[in-house]
TIZAGU-137377 format. One record per residue (C-alpha): residue number from 0; residue in three letters; x, y, z. Coordinates in Angstrom, 1 decimal. Example, Ala and Ser with C-alpha at 12.3 -4.5 7.8 and 13.67 -1.06 7.14 Angstrom:
BEGIN
PT    k    r       x       y       z
PT    0  ALA    12.3    -4.5     7.8
PT    1  SER    13.7    -1.1     7.1
This chain:
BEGIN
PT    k    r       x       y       z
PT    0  UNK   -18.8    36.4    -5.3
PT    1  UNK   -19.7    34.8    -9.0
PT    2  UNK   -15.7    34.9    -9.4
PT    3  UNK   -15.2    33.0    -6.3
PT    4  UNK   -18.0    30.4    -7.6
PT    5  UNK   -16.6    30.5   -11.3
PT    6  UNK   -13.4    29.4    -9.6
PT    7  UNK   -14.4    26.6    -7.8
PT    8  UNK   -16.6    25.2   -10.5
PT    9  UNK   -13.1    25.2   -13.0
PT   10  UNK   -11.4    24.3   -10.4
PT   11  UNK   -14.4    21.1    -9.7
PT   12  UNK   -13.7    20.6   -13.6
PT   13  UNK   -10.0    20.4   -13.3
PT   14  UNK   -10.2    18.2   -10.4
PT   15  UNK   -12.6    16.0   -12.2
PT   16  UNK   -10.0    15.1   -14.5
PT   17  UNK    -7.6    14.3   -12.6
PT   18  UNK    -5.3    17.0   -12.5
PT   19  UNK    -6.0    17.9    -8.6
PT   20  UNK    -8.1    21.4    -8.0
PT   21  UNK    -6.5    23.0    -6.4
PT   22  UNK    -3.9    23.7    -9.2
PT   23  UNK    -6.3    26.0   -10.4
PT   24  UNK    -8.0    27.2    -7.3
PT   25  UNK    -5.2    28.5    -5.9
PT   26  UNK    -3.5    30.4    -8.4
PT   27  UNK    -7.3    31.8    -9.6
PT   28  UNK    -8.1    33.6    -6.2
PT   29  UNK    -4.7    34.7    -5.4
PT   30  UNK    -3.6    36.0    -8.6
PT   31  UNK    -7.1    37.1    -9.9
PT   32  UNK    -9.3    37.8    -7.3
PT   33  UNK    -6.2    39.1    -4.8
PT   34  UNK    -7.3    36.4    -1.8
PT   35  UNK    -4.3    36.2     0.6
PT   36  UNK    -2.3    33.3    -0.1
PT   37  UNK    -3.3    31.7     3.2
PT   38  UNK    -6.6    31.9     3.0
PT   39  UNK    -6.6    30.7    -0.6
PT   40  UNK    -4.6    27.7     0.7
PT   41  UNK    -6.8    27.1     3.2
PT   42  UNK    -9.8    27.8     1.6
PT   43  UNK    -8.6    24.5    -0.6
PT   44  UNK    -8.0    22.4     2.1
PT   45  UNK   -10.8    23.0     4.0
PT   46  UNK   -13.2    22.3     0.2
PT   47  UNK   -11.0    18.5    -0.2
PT   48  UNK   -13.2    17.2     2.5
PT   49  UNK   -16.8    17.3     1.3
PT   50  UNK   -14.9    17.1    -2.7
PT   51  UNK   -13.3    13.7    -1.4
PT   52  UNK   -17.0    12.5     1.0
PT   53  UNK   -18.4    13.1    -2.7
PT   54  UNK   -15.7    11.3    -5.2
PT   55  UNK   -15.7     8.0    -2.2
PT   56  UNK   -19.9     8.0    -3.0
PT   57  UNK   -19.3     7.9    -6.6
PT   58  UNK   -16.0     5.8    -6.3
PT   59  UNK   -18.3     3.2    -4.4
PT   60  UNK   -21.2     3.5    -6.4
PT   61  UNK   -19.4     2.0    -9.1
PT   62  UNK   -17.3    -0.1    -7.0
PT   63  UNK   -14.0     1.0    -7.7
PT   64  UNK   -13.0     1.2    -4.1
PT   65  UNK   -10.0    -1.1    -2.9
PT   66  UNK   -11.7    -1.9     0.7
PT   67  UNK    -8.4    -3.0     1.6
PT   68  UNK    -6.5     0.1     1.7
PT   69  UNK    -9.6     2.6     2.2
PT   70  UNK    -8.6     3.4     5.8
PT   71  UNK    -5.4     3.9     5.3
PT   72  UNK    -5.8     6.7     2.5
PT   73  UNK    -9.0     8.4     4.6
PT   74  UNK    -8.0     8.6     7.9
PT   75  UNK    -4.5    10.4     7.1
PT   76  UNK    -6.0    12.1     4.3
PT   77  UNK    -8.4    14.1     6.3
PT   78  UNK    -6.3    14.8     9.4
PT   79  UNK    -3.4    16.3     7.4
PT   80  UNK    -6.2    18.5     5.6
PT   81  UNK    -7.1    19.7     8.5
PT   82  UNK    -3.9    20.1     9.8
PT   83  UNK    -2.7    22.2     6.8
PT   84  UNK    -5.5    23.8     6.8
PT   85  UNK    -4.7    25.0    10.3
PT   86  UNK    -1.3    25.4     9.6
PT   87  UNK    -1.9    27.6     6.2
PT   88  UNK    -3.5    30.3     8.7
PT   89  UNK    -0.7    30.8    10.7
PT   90  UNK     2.0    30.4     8.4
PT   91  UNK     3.3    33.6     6.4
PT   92  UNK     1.7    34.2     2.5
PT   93  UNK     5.1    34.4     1.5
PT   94  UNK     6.1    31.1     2.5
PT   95  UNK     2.8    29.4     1.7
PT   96  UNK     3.3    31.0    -2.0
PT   97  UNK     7.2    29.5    -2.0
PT   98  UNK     5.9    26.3    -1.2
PT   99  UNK     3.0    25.7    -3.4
PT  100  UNK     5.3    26.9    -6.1
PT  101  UNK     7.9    24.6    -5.5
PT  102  UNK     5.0    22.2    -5.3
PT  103  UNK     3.1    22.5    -8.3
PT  104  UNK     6.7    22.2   -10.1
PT  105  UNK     7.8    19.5    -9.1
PT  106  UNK     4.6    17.9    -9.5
PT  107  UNK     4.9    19.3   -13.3
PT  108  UNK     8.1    18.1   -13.3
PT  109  UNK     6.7    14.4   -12.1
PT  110  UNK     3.7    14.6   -14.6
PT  111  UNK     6.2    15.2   -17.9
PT  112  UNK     9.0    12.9   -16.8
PT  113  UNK     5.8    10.2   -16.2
PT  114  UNK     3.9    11.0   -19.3
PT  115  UNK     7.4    10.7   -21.6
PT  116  UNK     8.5     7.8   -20.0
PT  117  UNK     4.7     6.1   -20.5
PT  118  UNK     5.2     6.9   -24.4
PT  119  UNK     8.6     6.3   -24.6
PT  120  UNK     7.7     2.3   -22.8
PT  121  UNK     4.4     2.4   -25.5
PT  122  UNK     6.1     3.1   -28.9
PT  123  UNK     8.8     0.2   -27.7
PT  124  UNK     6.6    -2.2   -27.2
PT  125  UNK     4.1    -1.7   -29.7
PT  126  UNK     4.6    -3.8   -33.4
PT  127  UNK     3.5    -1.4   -36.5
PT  128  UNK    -0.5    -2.2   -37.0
PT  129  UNK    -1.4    -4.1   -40.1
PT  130  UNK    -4.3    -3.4   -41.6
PT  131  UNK    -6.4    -6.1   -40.7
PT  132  UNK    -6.0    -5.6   -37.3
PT  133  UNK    -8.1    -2.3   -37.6
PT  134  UNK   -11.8    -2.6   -37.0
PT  135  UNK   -13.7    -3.1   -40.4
PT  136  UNK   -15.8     0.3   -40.5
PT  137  UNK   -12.0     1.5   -40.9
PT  138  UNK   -11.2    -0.1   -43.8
């Protein structure tokens, strides 16, 4: 049980950063505490809700939320957790682990290409600093 909570709490961490959760969740109860792939799956899906109820009262808090577009991304967002989350039980681990792996690389995949391409775009457009244009505590 203190594994289990040890893995959500990285997992919380991870999330936190922006990397999503369940990147680490998963992988952290099926590969080190031996859950069944569909549980672990589902066992994520089923945690998004009350992570996401929790992130939208911190989001608003600070007023960072785009009212115009809220709907849109809550109302789909929770029905297809639940729906996967039904669907994780009754699909086979063996598929489920297929899936999330060809998941998590292509989201790898889209990360690196995104992060290169960022840098690539920044060191273009950026002129060589002088050094007055550093702050004077620098200097």
């Amino acid at each position: 049980m203190v594994w289990l909570i040890v893995a959500a709490l990285l997992s919380g961490v991870v999330g936190g950063m922006g990397m999503g959760g369940g990147t680490v969740y998963i992988p952290m109860l099926t590969q080190g505490l031996g859950v069944p792939q569909h549980l672990a799956q589902w066992l994520n899906l089923v945690a998004f809700i009350p992570m996401a109820g929790v992130s939208l009262v911190i989001h608003a808090k600070h007023k960072l939320l785009d009212k115009r577009g809220f709907w849109t991304l809550v109302i789909p967002s929770a029905l297809t957790s639940v729906v996967c989350a039904l669907l994780a039980v009754k699909t086979s681990p063996r598929i489920l682990g297929i899936i999330f792996a060809f998941f998590l690389t292509i989201m790898g995949a889209w990360g690196l290409i995104s992060t290169v391409k960022k840098g690539v775009e920044e060191k273009r457009n950026n002129t060589p600093r002088e050094p007055k244009d550093l702050p004077e505590d620098i200097l």
